[in-house]
C-alpha positions as CSV (number, residue, x, y, z in Angstrom):
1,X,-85.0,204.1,156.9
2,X,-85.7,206.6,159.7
3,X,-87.8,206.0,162.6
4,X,-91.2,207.6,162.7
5,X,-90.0,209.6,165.5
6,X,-87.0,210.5,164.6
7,X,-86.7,214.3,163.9
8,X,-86.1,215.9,160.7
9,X,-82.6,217.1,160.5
10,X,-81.9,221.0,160.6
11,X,-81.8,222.9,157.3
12,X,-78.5,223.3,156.3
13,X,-77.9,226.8,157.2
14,X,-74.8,227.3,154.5
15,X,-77.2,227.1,151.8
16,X,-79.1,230.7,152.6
17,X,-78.7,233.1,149.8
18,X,-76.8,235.6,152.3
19,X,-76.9,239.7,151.4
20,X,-73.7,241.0,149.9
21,X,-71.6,241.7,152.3
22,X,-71.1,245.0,150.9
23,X,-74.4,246.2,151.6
24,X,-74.3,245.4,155.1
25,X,-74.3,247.6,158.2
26,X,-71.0,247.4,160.5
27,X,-73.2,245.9,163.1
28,X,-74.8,243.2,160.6
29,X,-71.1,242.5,159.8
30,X,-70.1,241.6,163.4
31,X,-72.8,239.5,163.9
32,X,-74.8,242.7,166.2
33,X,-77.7,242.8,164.3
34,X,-79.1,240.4,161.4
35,X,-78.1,240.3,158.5
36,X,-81.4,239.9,156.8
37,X,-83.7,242.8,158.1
38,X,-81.3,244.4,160.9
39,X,-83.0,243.7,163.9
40,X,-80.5,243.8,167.3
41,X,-79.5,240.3,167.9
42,X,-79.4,239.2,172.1
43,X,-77.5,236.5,173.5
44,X,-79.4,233.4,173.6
45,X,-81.7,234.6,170.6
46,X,-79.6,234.0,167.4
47,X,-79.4,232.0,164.7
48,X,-76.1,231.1,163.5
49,X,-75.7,230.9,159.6
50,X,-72.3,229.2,159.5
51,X,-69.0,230.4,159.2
52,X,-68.0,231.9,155.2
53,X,-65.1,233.0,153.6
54,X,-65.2,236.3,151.8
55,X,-62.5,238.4,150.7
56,X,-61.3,241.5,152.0
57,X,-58.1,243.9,151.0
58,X,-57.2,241.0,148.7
59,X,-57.0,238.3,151.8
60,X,-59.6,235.1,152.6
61,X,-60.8,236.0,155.7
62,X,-63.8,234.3,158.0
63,X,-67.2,236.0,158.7
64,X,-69.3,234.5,160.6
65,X,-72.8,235.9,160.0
66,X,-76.2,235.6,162.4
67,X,-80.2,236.3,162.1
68,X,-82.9,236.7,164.3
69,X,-84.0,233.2,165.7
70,X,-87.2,233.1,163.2
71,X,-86.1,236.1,160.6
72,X,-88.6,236.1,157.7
73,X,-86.5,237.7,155.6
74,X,-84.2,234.8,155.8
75,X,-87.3,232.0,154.9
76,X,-87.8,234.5,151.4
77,X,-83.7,233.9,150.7
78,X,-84.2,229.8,150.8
C-alpha cells in the first residue's frame, strides 16, 4: 500500500501511440521539433518519449523521439 503522500508514478511514456515515422519531418526525426504537432523543441523544455527501435534500409536502428513539455497532441494519442 502506498503512502498518502507518496506521488503517483509517471506515465509510462513507451506506451504513446507515436506518428509513423514516415510522416515525420527531418527535424521531428532528430528530436528538433515534436513529433506530435512540430513545435521547436529548447533545451530544458522537452519531453522525452523513450528510446524505440524502428527499421531503416533493412537494419534495427534506435530513434529516440521528443515532444513539447505539455504537447496536447500527445494527451489525444494516450
Amino acid at each position: 500500500m502506498r503512502h498518502p503522500s507518496t506521488p503517483n508514478p509517471a506515465p509510462d511514456r513507451r506506451l504513446v501511440t507515436l506518428p509513423p515515422l514516415a510522416t515525420l519531418s527531418t527535424e521531428q526525426q532528430r528530436g528538433v521539433h515534436c513529433v506530435f504537432c512540430g513545435t521547436t523543441l529548447h533545451t530544458g523544455a522537452v519531453r522525452d518519449l523513450g528510446p524505440r527501435l524502428v527499421e531503416a534500409h533493412g537494419s534495427a536502428v534506435r530513434w529516440f523521439p521528443r515532444s513539447c513539455p505539455s504537447c496536447p497532441k500527445e494527451q489525444e494519442c494516450r
